[in-house]
C-alpha positions, 0 to 999 in steps of 0.5 A, a space after each residue: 500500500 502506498 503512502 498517502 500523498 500530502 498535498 503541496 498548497 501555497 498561498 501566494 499572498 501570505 508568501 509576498 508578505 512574508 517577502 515584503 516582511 523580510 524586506 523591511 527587517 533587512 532595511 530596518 537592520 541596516 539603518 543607523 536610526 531607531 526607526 525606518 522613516 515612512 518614505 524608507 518603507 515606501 521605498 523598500 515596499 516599493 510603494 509611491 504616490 498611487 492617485 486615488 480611485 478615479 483620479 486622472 
């Protein structure tokens, strides 16, 4: 008798956050300050100016 197979799930949206987490604890370690300042984690969350729904 074989072995039951375990199936392999991902969630790919936890998987990016955990991504985006690390990111920002590198970025965080590497900083001189207490605190990373909000346009720091923009830029390593890569986030800009996004205009607002219906904007043009």
């Amino acid at each position: 008798m074989a072995p039951p197979s375990t199936p392999t799930v991902q969630d790919h949206v936890a998987l990016a956050e955990i991504e985006l987490c690390g990111e920002l604890m590198i970025a965080a370690s590497a900083t001189d300050g207490e605190r990373l300042s909000a346009d720091r984690i923009d830029e390593v969350l890569n986030v800009g100016n996004v205009p607002a729904p219906g904007a043009h």
